[in-house]
DRENDO-1510 file (C-alpha; in Angstrom, 1 decimal, always signed):
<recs>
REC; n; res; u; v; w
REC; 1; UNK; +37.9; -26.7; -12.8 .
REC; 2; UNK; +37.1; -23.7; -10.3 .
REC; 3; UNK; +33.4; -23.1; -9.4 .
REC; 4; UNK; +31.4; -20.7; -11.5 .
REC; 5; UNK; +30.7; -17.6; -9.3 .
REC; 6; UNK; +26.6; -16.9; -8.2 .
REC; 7; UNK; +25.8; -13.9; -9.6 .
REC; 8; UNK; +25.2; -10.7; -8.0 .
REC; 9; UNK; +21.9; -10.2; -6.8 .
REC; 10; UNK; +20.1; -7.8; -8.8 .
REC; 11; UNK; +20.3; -3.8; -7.5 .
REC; 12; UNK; +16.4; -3.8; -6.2 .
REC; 13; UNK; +17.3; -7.3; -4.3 .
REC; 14; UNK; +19.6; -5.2; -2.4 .
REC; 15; UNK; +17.7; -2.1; -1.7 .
REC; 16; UNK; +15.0; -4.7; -0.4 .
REC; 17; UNK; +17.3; -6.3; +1.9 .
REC; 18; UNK; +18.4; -3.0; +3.0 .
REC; 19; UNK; +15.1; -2.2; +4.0 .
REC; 20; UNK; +14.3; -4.9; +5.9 .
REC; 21; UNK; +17.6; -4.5; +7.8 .
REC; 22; UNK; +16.9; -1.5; +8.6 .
REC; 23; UNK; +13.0; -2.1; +9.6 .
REC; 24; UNK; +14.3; -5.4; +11.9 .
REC; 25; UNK; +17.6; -3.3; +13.4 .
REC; 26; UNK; +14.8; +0.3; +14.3 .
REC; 27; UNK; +12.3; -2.5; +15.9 .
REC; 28; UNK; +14.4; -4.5; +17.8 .
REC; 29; UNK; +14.2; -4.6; +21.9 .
REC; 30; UNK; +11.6; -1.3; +21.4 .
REC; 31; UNK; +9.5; -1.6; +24.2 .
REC; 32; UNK; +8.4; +2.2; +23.8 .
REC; 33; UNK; +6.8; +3.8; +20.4 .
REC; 34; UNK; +6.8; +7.5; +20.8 .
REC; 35; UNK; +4.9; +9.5; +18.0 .
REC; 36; UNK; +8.0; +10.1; +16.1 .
REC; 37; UNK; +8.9; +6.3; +16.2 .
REC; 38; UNK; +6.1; +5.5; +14.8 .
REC; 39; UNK; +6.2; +7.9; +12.1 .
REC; 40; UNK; +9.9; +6.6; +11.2 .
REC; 41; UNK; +8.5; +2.9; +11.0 .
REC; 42; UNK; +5.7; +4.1; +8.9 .
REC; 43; UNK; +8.6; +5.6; +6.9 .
REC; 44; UNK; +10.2; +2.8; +6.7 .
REC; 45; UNK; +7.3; +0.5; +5.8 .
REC; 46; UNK; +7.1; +2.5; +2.7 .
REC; 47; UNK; +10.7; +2.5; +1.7 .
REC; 48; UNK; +10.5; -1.5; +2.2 .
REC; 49; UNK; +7.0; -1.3; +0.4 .
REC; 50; UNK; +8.9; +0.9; -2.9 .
REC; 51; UNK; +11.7; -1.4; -2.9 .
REC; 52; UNK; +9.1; -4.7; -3.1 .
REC; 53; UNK; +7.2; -3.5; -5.9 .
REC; 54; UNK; +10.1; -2.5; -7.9 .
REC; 55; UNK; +11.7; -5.9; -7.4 .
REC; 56; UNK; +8.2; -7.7; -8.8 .
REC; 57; UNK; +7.8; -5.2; -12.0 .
</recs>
């Protein structure tokens, strides 16, 4: 008998990993924060912070 497949993660699981992925990869080895980096990670931060709370509703 062949293994039952996992299922798919759910769509918002994805958009969350996404985010952090993306938050890790822009952070990673920055020594310098202009301005507009920090205005992209604060973008970011929210994107992650969307994708949280629609996971837990």
């Amino acid at each position: 008998m062949s293994p039952t497949p996992s299922p798919a993660p759910a769509a918002s699981r994805l958009v969350l990993d996404e985010a952090n992925a993306a938050i890790r990869a822009f952070v990673a080895n920055r020594k310098v924060w202009t301005p507009a980096d920090l205005e992209e990670l604060a973008r970011l931060r929210r994107a992650w912070m969307a994708a949280a709370k629609s996971e837990s509703v």
